[in-house]
matplotlib code that plots the C-alpha trace (Angstrom):
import matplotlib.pyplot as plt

x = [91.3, 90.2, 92.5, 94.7, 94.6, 97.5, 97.3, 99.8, 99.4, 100.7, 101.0, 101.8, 103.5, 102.5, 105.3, 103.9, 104.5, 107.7, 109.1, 109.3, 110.1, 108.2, 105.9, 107.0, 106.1, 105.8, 104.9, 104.0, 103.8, 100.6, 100.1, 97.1, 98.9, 101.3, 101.7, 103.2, 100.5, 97.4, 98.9, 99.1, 95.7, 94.8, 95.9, 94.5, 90.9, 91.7, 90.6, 87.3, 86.6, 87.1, 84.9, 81.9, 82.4, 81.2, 78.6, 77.4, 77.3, 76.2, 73.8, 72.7, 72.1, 74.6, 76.8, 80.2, 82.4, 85.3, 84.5, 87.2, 89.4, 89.6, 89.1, 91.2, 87.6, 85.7, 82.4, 80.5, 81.8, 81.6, 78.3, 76.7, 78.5, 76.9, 73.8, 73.9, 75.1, 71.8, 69.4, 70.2, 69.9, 66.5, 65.4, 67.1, 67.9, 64.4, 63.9, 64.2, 62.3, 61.3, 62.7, 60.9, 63.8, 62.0, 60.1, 63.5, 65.3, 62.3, 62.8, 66.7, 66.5, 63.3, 65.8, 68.5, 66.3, 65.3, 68.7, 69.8, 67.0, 67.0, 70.2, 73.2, 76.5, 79.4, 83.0, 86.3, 89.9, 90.6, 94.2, 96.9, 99.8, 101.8, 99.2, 96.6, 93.7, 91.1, 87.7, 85.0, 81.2, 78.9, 74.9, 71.1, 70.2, 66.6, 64.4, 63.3, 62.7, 59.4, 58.1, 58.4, 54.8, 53.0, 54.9, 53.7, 49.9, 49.6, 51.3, 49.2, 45.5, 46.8, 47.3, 44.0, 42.1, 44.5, 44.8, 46.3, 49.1, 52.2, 55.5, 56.4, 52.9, 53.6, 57.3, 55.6, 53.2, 55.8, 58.3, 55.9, 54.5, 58.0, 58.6, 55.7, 56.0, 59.8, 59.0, 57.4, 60.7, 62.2, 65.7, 66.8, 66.8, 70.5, 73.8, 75.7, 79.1, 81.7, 85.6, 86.2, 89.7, 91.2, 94.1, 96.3, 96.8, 97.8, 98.6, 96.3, 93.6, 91.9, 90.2, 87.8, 90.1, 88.4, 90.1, 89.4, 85.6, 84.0, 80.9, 79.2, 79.3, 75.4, 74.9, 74.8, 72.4, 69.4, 68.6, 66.1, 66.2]
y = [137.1, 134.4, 131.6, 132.2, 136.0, 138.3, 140.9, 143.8, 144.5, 148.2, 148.1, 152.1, 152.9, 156.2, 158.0, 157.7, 153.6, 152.6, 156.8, 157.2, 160.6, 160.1, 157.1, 154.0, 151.7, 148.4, 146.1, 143.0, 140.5, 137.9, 134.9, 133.1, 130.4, 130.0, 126.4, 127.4, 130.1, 127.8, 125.6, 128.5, 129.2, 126.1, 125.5, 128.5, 127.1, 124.4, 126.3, 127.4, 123.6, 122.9, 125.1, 123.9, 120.5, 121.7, 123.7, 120.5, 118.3, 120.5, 123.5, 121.4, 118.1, 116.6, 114.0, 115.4, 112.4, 114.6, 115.8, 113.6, 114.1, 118.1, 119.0, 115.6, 115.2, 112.4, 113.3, 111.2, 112.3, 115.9, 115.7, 113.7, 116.8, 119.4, 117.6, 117.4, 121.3, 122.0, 119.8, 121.7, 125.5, 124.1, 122.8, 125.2, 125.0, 125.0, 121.4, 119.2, 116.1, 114.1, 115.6, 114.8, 114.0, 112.5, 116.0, 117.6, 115.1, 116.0, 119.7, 119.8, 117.9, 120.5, 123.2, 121.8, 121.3, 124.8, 126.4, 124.1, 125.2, 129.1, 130.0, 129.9, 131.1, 132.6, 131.4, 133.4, 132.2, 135.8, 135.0, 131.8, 131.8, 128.7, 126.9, 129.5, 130.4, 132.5, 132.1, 134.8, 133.1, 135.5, 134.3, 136.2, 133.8, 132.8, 134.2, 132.3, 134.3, 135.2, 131.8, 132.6, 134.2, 131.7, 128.7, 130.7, 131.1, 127.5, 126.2, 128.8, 128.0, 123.7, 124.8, 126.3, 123.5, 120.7, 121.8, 118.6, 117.9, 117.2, 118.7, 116.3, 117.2, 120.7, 120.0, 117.8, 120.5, 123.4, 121.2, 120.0, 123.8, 124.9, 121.8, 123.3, 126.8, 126.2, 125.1, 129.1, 131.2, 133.5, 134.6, 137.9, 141.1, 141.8, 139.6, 138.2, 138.0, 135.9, 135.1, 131.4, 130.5, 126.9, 125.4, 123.1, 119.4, 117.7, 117.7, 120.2, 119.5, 122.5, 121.9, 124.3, 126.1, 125.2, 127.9, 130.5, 132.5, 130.1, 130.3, 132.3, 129.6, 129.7, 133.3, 133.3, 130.8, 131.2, 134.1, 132.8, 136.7]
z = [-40.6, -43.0, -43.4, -46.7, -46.2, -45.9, -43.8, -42.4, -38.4, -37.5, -33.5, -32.3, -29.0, -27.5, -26.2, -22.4, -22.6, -21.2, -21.1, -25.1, -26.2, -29.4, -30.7, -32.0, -35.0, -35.1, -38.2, -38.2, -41.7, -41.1, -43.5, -43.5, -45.4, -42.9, -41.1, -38.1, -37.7, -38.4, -35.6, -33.6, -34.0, -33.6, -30.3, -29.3, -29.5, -27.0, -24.3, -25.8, -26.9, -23.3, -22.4, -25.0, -23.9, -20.1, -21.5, -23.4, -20.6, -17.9, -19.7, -22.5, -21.5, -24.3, -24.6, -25.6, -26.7, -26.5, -22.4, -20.8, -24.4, -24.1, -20.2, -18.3, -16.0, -15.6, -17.0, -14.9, -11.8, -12.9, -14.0, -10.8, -8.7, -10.9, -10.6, -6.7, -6.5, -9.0, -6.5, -3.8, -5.0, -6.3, -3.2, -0.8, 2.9, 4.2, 2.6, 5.8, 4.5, 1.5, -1.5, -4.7, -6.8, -9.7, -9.9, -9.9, -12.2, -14.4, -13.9, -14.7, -17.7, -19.2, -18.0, -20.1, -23.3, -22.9, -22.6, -25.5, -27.8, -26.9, -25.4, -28.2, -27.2, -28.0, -26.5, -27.0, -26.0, -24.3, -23.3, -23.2, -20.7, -19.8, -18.1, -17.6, -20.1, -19.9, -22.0, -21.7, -22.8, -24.3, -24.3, -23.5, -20.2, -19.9, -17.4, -14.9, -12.3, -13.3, -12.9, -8.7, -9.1, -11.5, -8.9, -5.7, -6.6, -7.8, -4.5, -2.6, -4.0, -3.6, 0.1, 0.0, -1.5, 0.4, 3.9, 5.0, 2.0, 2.8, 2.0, -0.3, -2.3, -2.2, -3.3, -6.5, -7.2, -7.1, -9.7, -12.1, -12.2, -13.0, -15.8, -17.3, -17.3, -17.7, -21.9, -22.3, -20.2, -23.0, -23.1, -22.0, -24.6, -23.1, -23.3, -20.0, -20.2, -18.1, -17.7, -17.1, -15.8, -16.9, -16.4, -19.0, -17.1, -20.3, -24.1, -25.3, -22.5, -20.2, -16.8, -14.8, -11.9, -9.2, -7.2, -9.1, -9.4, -11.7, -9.8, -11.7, -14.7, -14.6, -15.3, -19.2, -19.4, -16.5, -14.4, -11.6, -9.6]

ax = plt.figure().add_subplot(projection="3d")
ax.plot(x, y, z, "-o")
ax.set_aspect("equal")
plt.show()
């Protein structure tokens, strides 16, 4: 409703909720105008400004002055440990050696600039308990998995023409032909949705659960299958 408005709610019981023999009426009076209400509403966006301010910092590549103000984490910390996590899916577990990491650093942050430019989303407060929240993001993820091909021929044909390259070359070769081909990945034609739990540890601040199934954080915003 728009702020100002007056609208009348009409909530209807069926008769099969809580053994009614007939259905049941209830009214509701909403004023836009009202104080208590706009604070109510207010409050109710916490969770979802939480949840921007980790999509800022870890999907965008932003700076959110208000990270540590709305969520209670450290941003650095959080960020370094994201970062880490990220490294490793990229490499995998068959990377024994050398790992490029100024390749990768380079990769991550043309991932982020990507998903910044092309990926928009959409956050909803779903629900607000005591100290539970949930937040449901809505975005069309780009996808990546279609560079596998592009990255596999190029490593292949270096291979080919370098017999005697390292592993570290290939592992430069493979994430500079992913920066690169990263810039042209298009989102998805269909939405992903996802629930995000947080939980209230302050005034008006909302941090990830840990323990509950926030890992699939990165599906609105790449697909690599």
């Amino acid at each position: 409703m728009d702020k100002g408005s007056k609208f009348e709610l009409i909530y209807i019981v069926h008769p099969f909720i809580e053994g009614l023999q007939e259905e049941k009426t209830i009214k509701f009076e909403i004023n836009g105008s009202d104080e208590k209400l706009l604070k109510t509403v207010e409050k109710f966006q916490y969770p979802s400004n939480s949840v921007q301010a980790y999509i800022d910092v870890f999907y965008y590549g932003k700076d959110n002055p208000n990270f540590e103000k709305w969520t209670g984490d450290n941003k650095e910390e959080n960020l370094k440990a994201f970062d880490e996590g990220l490294m490793k899916a990229l490499t995998g577990p068959s990377v024994l050696g050398e790992v490029d990491e100024a390749g990768l650093k380079n990769l991550i942050a043309v991932m982020r600039s990507a998903t910044d430019e092309k990926v928009p989303t959409k956050i909803v407060t779903k629900s607000i308990s005591k100290d539970t929240a949930i937040v449901e993001v809505t975005a069309k993820p780009l996808e990546a998995g279609e560079l596998k091909p592009v990255v596999e021929e190029k490593v292949q044909d270096f291979i080919t023409s370098n017999p005697n390259a390292s592993d570290l070359d290939i592992q430069k070769l493979a994430f500079k032909t992913m920066a690169d081909e990263f810039k042209n990945v298009q989102p998805s034609d269909e939405d992903v949705t996802i629930e995000l739990q947080l939980k209230k540890v302050g005034d008006d601040q909302w941090k990830m659960d840990n323990d509950y199934k926030n890992e699939d954080f990165s599906k609105p915003f790449i697909n690599f299958e």
